[in-house]
C-alpha positions as CSV (number, residue, x, y, z in Angstrom):
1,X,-1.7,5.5,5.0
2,X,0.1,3.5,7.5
3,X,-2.6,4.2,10.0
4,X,-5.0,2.2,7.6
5,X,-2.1,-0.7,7.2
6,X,-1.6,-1.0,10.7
7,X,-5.5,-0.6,10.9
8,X,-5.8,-3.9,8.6
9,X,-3.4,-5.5,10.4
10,X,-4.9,-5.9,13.7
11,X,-7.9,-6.7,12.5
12,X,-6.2,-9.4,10.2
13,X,-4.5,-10.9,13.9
14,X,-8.1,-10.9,15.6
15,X,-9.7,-12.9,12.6
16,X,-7.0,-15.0,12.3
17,X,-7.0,-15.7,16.1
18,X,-10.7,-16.9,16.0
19,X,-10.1,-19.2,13.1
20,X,-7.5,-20.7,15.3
21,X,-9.7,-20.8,18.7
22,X,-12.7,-22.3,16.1
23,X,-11.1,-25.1,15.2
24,X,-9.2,-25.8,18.4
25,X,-12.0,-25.9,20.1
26,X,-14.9,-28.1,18.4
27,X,-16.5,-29.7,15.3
28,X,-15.7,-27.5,12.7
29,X,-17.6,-26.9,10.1
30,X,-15.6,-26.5,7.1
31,X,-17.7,-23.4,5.5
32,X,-17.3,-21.3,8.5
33,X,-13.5,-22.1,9.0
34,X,-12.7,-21.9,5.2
35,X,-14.9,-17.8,5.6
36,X,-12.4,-17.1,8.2
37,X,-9.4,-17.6,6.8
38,X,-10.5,-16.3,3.3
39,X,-11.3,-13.0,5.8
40,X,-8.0,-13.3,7.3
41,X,-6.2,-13.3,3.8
42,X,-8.8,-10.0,2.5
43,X,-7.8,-8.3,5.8
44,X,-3.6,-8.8,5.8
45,X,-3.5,-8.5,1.6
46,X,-3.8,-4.4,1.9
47,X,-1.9,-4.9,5.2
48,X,1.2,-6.1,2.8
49,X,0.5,-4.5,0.0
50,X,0.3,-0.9,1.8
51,X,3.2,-1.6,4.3
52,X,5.6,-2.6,1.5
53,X,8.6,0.0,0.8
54,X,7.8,2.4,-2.3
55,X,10.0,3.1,-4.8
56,X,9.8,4.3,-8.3
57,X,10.5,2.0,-11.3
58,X,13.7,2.7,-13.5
59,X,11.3,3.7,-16.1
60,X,9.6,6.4,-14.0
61,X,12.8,7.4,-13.1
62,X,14.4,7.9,-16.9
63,X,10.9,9.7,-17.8
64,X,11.4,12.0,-15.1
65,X,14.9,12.7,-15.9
66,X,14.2,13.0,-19.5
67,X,11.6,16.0,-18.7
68,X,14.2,17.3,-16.4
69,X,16.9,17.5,-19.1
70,X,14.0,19.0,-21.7
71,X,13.2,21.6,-19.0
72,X,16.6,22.7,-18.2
73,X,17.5,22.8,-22.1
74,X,14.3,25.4,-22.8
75,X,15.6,27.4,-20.0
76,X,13.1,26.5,-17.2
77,X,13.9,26.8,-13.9
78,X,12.1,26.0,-10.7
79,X,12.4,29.7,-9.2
80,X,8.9,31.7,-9.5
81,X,9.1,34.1,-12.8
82,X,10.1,37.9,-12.0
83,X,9.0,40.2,-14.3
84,X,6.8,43.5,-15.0
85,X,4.2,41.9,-13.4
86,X,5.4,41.5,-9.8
């Protein structure tokens, strides 16, 4: 996954670097600058959004707790049953 952010990323720098050599350089036409940087901002949003640090909501957290606790009280464990059978 960070492969593809960092993939996003450079390709966000290179469209971002034509829209600034495009209107340093000459009349500008305001469609084509305004395309570039909209293609700069589609290119670096999944750059951000898949580079930012994960973490579970408190929510998520209590649900998974809760099943934990349920789990525990019926008496199951994470070790592999052992019985007739194996």
């Amino acid at each position: 996954m960070r492969l593809y952010s960092l993939l996003f990323g450079m390709i966000s720098l290179v469209v971002l670097v034509m829209f600034f050599i495009y209107v340093i350089r000459g009349p500008v036409d305001p469609l084509i600058a305004a395309g570039l940087f909209v293609s700069f901002l589609a290119c670096a949003a999944p750059t951000l959004l898949l580079l930012r640090p994960f973490a579970p909501s408190e929510e998520l957290e209590r649900r998974q707790e809760a099943r934990r606790e349920r789990a525990r009280q019926r008496g199951f464990t994470d070790d592999p049953p052992t019985g007739r059978g194996s």
